[in-house]
C-alpha positions in Angstrom: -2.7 12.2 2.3 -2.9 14.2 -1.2 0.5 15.7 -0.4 2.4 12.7 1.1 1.7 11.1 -2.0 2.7 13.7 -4.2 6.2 13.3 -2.6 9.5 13.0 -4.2 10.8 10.5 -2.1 8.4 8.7 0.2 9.4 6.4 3.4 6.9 3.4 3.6 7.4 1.4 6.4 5.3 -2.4 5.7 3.7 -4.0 8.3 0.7 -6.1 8.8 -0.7 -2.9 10.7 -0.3 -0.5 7.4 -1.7 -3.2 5.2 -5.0 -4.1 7.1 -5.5 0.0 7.7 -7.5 1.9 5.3 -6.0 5.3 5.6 -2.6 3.8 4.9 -3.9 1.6 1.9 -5.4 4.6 0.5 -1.3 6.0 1.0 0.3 3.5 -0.6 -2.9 3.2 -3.4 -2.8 7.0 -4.3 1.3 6.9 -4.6 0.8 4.5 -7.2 -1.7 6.2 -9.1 0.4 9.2 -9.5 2.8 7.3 -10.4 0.4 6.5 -13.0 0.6 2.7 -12.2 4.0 2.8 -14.4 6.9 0.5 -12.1 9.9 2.3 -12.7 8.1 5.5 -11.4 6.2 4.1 -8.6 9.7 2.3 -7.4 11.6 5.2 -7.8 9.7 7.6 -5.6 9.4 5.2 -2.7 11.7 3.9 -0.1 10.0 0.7 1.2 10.9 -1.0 4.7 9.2 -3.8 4.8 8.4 -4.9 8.3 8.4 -9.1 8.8 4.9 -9.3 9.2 3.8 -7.7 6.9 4.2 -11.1 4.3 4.4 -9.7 0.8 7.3 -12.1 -0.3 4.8 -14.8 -1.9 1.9 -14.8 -4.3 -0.4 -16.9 -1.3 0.3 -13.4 1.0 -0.4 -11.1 -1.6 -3.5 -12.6 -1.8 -4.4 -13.2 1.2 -4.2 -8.9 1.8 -6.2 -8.5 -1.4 -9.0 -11.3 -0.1 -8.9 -8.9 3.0 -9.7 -5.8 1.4 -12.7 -7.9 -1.1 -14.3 -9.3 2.3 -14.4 -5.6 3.8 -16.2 -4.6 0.2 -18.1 -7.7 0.1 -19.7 -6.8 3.6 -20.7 -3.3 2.5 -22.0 -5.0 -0.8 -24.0 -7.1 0.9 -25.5 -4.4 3.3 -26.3 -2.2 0.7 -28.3 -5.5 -1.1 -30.1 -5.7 2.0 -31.2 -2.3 2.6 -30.9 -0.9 -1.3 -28.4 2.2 -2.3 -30.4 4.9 -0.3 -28.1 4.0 2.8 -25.1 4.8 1.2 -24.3 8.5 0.8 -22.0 9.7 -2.2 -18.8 9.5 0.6 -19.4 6.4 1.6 -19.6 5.0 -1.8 -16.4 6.7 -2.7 -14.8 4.7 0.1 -16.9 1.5 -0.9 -15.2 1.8 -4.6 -11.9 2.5 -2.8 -12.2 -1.1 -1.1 -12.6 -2.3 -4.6 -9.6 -0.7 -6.0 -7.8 -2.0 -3.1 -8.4 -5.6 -3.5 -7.4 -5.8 -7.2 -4.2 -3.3 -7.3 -2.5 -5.4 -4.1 -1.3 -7.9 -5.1 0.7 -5.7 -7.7 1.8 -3.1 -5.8 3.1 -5.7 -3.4 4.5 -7.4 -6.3 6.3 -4.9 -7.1 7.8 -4.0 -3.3 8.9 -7.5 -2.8 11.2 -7.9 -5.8 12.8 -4.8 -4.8 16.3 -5.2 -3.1 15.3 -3.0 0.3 16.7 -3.6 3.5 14.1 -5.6 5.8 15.7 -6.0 9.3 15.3 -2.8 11.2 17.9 -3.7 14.0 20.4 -4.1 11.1 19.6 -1.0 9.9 19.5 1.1 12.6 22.8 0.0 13.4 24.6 1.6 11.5 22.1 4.7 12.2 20.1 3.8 9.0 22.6 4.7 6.4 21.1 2.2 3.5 18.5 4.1 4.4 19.4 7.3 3.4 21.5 6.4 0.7 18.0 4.9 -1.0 16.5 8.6 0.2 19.3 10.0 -1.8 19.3 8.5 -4.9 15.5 8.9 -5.6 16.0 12.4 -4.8 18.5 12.7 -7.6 
């Protein structure tokens, strides 16, 4: 995960899948902090497909992804009020923080993706054997 996001040029393909998984959250989280959270670099080393379902194209979705990741925080929260801090070990807690991260940096990452001009329709693009595709791959390799 360290060295994907330290890519040049990274292929994200959106979907509702990537969104709700945490491995891939962590992906698309960690390519934005090294790219120090500034737009312009974060835009320009990514090459975003965004699948239909994934639903980043309004404020209400956004949302609705970061209110995901805050339930999935809110849950451990509320385990570790039951049973105090000693059930959570110093990985787990790095995850639990991670959830946290999630849920507030979202909606801006997804901000930011949406009001990108990408191609969105996969069938269009691969028909012409994804060539919008790799002119985008191109041009943040430059």
């Amino acid at each position: 995960m360290e060295r994907l996001s330290a890519g040049r040029c990274i292929i994200l393909v959106l979907s509702a899948a990537y969104l709700r998984f945490e491995y891939c959250m962590y992906e698309l989280y960690r390519i934005w902090q090294r790219a120090d959270r500034q737009d312009t670099t974060f835009l320009g080393r990514i090459v975003p497909l965004v699948l239909g379902d994934a639903q980043i194209d309004q404020p209400r979705r956004r949302i609705a992804h970061a209110a995901h990741w805050q339930g999935k925080h809110t849950a451990i929260q509320a385990l570790i009020g039951e049973h105090g801090t000693g059930v959570i070990g110093v990985e787990d807690f790095k995850k639990f923080k991670l959830l946290e991260e999630f849920s507030r940096h979202v909606g801006d990452m997804l901000a930011l993706i949406a009001d990108r001009c990408v191609p969105r329709d996969l069938e269009t693009l691969a028909r012409d054997r994804f060539a919008a595709v790799r002119e985008l791959v191109d041009k943040a390799l430059r």
